[in-house]
Backbone as CSV, one residue per row, in Angstrom:
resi,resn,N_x,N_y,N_z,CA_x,CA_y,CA_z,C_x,C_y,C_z
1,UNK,-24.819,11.423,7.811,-23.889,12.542,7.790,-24.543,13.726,7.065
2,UNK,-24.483,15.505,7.724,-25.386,16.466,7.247,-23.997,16.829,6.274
3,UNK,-24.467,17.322,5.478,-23.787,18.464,4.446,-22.662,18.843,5.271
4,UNK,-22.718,19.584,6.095,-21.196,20.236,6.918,-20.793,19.218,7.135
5,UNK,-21.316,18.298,8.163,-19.753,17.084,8.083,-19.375,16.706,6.932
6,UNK,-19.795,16.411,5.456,-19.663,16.094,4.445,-18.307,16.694,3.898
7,UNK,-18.378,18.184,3.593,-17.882,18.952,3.374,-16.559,19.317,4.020
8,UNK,-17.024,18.915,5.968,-15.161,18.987,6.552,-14.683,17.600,6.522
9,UNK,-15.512,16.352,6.055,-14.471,15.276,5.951,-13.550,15.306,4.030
10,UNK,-14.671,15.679,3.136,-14.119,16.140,2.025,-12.577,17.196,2.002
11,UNK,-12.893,18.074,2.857,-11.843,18.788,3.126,-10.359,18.246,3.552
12,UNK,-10.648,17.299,4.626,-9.674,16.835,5.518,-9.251,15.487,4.572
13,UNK,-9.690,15.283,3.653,-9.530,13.886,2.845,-8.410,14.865,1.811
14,UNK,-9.009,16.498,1.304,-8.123,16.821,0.174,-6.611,16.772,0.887
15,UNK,-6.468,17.313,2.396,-5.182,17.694,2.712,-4.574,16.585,2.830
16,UNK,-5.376,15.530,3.089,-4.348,14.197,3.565,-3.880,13.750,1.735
17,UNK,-4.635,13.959,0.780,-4.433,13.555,-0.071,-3.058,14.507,-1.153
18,UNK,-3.507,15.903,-1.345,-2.385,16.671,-1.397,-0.977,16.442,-0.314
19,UNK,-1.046,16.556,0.616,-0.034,15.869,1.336,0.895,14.730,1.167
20,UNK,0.204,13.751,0.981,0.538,12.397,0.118,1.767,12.300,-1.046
21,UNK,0.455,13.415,-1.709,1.621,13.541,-3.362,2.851,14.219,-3.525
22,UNK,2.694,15.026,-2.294,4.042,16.048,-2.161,5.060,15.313,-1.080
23,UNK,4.299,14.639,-0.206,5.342,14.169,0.458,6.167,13.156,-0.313
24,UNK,5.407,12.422,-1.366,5.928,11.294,-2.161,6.709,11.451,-2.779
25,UNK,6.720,12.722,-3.588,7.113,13.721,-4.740,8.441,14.768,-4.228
26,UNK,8.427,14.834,-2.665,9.706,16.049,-2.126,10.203,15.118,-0.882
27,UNK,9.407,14.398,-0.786,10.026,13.601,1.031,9.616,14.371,2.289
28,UNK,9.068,13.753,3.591,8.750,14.339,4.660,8.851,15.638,4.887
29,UNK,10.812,15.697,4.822,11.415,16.886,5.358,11.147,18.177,4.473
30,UNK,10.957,17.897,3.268,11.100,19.356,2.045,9.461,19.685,2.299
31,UNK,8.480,19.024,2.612,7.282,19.204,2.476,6.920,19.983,3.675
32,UNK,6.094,21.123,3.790,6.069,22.113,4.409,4.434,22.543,4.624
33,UNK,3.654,22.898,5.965,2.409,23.003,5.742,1.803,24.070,4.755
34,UNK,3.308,25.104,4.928,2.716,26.098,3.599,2.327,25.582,2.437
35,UNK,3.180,25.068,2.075,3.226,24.536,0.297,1.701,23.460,0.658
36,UNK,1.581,22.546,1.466,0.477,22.109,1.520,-1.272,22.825,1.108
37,UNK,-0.662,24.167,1.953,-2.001,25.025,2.227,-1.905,25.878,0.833
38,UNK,-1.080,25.960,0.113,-0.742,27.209,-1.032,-1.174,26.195,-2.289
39,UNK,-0.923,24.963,-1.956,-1.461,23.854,-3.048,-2.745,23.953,-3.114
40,UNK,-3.641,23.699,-1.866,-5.216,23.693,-2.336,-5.538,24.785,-1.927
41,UNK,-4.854,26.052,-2.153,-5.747,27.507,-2.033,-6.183,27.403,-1.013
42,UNK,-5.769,27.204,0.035,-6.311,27.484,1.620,-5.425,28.121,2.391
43,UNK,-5.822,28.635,3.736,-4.841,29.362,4.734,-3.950,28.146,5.462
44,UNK,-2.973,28.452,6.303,-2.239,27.538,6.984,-3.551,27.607,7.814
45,UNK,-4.225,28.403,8.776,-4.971,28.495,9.421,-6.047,27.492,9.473
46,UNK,-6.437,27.148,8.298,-7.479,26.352,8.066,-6.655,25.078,7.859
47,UNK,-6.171,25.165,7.539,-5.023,23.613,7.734,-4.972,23.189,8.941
48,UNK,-5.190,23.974,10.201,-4.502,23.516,11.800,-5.986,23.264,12.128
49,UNK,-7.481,23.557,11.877,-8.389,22.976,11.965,-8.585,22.067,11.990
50,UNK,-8.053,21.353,10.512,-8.199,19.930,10.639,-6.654,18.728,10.797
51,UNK,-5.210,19.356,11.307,-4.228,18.711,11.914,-4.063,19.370,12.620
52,UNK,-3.113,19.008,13.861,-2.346,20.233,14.243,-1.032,20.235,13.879
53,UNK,-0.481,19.160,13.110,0.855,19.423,12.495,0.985,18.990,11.274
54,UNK,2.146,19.083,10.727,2.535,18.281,9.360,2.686,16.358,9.937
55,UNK,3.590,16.672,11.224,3.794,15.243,11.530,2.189,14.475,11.950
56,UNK,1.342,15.345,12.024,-0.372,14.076,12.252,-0.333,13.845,11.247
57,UNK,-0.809,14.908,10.404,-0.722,14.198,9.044,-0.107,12.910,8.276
58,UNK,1.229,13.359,8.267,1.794,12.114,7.943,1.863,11.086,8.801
59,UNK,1.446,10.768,10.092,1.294,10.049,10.955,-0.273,8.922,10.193
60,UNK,-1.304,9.794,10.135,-2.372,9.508,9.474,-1.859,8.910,8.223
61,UNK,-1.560,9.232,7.320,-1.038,8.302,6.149,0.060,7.140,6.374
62,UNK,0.736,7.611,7.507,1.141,6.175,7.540,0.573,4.890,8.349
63,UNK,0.192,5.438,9.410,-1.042,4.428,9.525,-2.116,3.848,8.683
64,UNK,-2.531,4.426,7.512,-3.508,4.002,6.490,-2.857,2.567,6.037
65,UNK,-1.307,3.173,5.196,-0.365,2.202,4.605,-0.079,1.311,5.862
66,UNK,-0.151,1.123,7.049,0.058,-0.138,8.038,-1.130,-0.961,7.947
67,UNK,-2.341,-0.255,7.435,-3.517,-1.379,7.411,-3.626,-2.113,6.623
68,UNK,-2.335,-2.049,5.130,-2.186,-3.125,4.027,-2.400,-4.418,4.267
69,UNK,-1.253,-4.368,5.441,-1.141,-5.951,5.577,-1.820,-7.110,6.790
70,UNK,-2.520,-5.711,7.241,-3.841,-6.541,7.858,-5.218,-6.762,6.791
71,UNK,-4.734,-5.599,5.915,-6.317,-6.379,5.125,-5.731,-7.265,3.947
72,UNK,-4.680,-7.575,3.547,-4.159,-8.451,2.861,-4.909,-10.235,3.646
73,UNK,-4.274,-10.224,5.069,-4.756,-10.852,5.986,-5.503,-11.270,5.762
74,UNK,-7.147,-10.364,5.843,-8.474,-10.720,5.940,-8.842,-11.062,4.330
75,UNK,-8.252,-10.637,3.239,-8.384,-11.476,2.378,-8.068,-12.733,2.410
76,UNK,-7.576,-13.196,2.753,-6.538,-14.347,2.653,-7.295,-15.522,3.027
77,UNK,-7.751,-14.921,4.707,-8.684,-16.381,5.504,-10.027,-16.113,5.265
78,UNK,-10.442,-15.065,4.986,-12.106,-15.360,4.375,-12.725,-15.774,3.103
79,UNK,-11.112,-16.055,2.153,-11.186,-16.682,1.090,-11.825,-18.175,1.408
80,UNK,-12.220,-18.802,0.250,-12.956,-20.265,0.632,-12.023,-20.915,-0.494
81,UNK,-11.640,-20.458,-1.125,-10.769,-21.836,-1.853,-9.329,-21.635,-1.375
82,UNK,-8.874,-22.721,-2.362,-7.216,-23.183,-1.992,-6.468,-21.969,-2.215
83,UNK,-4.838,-22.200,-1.446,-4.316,-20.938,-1.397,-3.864,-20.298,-3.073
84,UNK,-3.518,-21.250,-4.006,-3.523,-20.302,-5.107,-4.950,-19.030,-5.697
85,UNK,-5.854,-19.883,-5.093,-7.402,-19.155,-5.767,-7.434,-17.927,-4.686
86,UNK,-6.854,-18.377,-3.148,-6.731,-16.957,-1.976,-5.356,-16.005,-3.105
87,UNK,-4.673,-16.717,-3.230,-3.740,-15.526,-4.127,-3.970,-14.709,-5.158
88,UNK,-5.085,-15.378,-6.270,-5.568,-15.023,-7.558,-6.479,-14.282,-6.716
89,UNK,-7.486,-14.412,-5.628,-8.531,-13.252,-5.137,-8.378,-11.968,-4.846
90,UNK,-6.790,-12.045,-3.488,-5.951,-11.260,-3.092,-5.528,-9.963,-4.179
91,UNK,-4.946,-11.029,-5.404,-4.079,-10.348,-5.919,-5.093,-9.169,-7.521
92,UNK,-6.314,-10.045,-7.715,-7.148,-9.005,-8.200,-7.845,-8.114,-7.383
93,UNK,-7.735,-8.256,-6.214,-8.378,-7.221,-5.340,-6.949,-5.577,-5.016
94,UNK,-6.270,-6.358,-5.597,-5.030,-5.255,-5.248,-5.048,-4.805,-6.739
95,UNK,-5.330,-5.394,-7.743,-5.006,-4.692,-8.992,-6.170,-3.401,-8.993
96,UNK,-6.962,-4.338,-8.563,-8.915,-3.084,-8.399,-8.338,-2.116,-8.144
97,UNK,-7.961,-2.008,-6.797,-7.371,-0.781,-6.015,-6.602,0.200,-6.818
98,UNK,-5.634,-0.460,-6.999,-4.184,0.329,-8.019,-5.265,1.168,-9.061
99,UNK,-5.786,0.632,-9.665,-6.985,1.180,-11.027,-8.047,2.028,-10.472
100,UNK,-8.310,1.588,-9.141,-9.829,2.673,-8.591,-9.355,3.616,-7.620
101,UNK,-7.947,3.719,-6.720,-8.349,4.536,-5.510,-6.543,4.438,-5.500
102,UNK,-6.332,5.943,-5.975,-5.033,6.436,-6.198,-4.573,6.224,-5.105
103,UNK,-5.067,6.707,-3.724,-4.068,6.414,-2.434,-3.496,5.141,-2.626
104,UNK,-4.473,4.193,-2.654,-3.340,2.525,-2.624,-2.499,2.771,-3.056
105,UNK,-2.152,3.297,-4.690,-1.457,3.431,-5.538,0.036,3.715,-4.800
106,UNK,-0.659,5.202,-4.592,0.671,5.777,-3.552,1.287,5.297,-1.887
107,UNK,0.391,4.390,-1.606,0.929,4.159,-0.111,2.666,2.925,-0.914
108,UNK,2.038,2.616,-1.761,3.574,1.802,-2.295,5.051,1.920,-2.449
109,UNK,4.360,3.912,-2.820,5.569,4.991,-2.967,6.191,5.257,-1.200
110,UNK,5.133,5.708,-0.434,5.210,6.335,0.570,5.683,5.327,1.775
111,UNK,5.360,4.143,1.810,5.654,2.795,3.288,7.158,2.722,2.948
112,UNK,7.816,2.196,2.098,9.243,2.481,1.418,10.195,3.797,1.947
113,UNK,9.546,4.923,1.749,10.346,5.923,2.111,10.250,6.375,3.120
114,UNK,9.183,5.962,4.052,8.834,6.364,5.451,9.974,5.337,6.776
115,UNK,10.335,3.904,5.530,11.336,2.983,5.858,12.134,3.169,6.060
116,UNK,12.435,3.909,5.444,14.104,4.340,4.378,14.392,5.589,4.738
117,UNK,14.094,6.715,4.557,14.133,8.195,5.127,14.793,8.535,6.327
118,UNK,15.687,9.238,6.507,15.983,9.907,7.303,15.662,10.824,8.493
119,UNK,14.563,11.330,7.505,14.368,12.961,7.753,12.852,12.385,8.234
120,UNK,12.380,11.036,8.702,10.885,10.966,9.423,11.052,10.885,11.094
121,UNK,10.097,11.564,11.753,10.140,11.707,13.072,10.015,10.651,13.454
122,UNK,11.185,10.326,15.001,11.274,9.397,15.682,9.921,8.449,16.043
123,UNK,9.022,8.976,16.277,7.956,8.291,16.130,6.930,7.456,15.336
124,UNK,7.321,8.087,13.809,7.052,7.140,12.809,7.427,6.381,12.624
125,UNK,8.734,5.883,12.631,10.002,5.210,12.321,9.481,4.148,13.520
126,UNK,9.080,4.272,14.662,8.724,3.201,15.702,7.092,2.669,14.869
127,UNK,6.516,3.376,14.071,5.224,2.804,13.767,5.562,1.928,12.709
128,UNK,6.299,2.876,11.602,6.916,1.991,10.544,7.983,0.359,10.891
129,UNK,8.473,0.368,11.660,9.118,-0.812,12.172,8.097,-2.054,12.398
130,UNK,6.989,-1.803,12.630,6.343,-2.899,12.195,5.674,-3.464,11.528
131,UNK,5.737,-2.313,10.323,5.551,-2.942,9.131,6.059,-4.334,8.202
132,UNK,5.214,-4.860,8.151,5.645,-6.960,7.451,4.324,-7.177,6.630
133,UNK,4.275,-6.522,5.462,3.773,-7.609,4.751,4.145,-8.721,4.269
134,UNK,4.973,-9.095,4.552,5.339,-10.587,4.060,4.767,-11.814,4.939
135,UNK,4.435,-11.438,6.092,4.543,-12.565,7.510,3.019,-13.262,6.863
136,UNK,2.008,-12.118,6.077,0.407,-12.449,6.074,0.491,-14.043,5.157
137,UNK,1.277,-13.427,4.493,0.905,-14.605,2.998,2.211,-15.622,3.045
138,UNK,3.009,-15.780,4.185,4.378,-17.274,4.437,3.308,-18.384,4.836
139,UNK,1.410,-18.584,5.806,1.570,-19.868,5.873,0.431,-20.319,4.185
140,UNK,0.154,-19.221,4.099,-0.612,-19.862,2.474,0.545,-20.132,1.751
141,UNK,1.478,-19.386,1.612,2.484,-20.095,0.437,3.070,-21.279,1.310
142,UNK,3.133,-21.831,2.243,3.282,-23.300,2.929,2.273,-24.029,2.559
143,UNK,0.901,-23.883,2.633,0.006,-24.682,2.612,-0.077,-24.871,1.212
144,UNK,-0.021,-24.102,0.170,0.069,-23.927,-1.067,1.126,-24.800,-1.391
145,UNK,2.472,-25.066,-0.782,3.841,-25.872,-1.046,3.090,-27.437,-0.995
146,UNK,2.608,-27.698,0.323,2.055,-28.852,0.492,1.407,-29.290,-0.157
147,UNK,0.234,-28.358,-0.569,-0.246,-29.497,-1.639,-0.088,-29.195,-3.214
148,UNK,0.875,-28.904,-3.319,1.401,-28.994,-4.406,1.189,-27.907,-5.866
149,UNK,0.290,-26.829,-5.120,-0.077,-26.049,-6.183,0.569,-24.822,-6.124
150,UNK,1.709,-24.535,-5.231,2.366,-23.267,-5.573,4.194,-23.861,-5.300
151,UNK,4.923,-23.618,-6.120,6.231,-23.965,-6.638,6.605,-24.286,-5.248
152,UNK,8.024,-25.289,-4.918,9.011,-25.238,-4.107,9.620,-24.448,-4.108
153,UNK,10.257,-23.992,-2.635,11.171,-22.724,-2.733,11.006,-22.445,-1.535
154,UNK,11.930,-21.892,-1.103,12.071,-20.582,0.068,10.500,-19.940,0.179
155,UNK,9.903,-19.923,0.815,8.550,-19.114,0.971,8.882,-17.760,1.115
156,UNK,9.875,-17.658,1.665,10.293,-16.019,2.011,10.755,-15.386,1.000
157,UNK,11.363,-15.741,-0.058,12.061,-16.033,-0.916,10.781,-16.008,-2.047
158,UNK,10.193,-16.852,-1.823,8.516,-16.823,-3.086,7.600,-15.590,-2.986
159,UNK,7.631,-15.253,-1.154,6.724,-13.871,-0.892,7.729,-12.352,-1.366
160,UNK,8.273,-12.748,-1.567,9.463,-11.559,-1.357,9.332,-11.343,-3.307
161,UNK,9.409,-12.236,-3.882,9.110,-11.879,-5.883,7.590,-11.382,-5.936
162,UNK,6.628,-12.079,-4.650,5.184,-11.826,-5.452,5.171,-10.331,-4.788
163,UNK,5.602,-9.803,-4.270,5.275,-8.662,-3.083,5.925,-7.638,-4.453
164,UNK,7.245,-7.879,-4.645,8.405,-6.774,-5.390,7.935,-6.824,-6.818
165,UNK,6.958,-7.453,-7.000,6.050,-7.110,-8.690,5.255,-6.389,-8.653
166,UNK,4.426,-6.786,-7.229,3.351,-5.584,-7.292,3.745,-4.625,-6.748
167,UNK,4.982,-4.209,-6.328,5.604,-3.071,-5.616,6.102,-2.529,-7.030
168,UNK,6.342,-2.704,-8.004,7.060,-2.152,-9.127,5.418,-2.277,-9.646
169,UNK,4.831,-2.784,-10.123,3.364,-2.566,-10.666,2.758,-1.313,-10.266
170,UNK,3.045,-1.153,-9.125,2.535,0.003,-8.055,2.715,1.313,-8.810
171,UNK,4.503,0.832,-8.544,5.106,2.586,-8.343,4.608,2.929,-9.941
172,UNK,4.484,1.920,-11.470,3.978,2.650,-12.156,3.434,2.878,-12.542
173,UNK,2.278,2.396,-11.790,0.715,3.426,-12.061,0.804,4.378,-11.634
174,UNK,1.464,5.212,-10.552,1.828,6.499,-9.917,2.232,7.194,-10.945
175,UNK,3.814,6.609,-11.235,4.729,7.431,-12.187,4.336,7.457,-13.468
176,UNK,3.448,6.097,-14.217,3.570,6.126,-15.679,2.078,5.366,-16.008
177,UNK,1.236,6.242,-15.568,-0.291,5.946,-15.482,-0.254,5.192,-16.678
178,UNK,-0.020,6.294,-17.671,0.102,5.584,-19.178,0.179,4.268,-19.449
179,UNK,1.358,3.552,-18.731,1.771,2.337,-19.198,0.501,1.173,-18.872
180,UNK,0.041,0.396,-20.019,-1.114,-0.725,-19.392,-0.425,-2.070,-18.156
181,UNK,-1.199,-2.020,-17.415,-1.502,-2.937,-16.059,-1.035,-4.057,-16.557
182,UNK,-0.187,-5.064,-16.056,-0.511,-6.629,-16.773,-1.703,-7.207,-15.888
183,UNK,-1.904,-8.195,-16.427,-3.169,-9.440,-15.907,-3.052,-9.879,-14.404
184,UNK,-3.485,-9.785,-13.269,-3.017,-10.020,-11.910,-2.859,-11.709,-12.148
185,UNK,-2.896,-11.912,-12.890,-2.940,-13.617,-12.671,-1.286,-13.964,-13.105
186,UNK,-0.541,-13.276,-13.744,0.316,-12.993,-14.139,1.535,-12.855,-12.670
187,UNK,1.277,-12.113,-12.270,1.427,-11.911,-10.761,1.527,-13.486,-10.201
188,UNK,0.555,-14.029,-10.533,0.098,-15.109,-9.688,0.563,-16.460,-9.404
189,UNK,1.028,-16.011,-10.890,2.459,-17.232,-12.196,3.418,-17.079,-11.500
190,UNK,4.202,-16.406,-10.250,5.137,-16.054,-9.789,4.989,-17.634,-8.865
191,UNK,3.987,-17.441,-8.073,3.850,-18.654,-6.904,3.338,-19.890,-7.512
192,UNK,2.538,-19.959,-8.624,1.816,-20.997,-8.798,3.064,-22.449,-9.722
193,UNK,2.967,-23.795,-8.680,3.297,-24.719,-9.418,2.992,-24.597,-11.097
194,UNK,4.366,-25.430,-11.539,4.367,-25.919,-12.957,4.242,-27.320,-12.989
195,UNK,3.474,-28.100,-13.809,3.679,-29.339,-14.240,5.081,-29.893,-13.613
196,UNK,5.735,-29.541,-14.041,7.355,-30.319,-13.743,7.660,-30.302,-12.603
197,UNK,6.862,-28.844,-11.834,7.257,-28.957,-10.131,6.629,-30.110,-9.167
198,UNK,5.587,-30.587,-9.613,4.443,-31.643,-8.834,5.125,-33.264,-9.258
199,UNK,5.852,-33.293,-9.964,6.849,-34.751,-10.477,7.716,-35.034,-9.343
């Protein structure tokens, strides 16, 4: 890659990224390409260079946040140990993220309200509908049930606590950088058998 492509993918990375924070921060509808373009000192003009709307844009970010739970996925089966050690791998590979590469951070904020929202174009709302992270990690927490190293229970029910920790873990590294991370293994204590459960 020469310098100029460098420079217009740098570019096109700031708008998707300013975009992000405002859409997270005002919601789809309040977010406006002006305020986008008036945020990083650029023209609308130069904004339609690299989208041609507000809705690509956010189209583009929400597709990013749909690739969660396919690469959750590919963690999962290219792991080589048992499913608690695929969970403990998984689940420090998601803490990395949260700590190195703010988008993850925010797609936590943004898949939620792109859910939930009103005010997102009919067409997202068909992309967002198939959003499931839960479906990746129901047959490891089965296989994990079986042999005895991750608790009895509802699997849906087990994926649904480990998912809504790191969904609250998420939102406050966004909101409250400040506050320290707990231990992903901690996380991990959610699924993993106790002594008393294997009796």
């Amino acid at each position: 890659m020469n310098k100029r492509e460098q420079q217009r993918l740098d570019r096109r990375n700031q708008i998707l990224n300013c975009s992000l924070d405002m859409i997270i921060s005002r919601g789809y509808a309040a977010t406006t390409i002006r305020d986008i373009a008036k945020k990083l000192n650029i023209s609308t003009g130069l904004f339609f260079n690299y989208f041609d709307s507000k809705e690509s844009v956010y189209e583009e970010l929400v597709r990013y946040g749909m690739s969660g739970p396919q690469s959750v996925l590919q963690v999962l089966e290219n792991s080589s140990g048992s499913p608690v050690v695929c969970f403990e791998q998984l689940t420090a590979g998601i803490f990395k993220a949260l700590k190195t590469d703010s988008m993850t951070a925010k797609m936590f904020l943004l898949m939620p309200q792109a859910m939930n929202s009103e005010g997102v174009p009919q067409n997202i709302k068909q992309i967002v509908d198939k959003f499931d992270p839960m479906s990746p990690v129901l047959p490891f927490i089965l296989k994990g049930q079986e042999l005895g190293e991750i608790k009895p229970g509802n699997p849906e029910a087990l994926a649904l606590a480990y998912w809504s920790a790191i969904q609250g873990i998420a939102e406050c590294v966004v909101l409250h950088p400040q506050i320290p991370m707990p231990e992903s293994s901690w996380i991990v204590d959610i699924l993993r058998a106790k002594p008393d459960d294997k009796k």
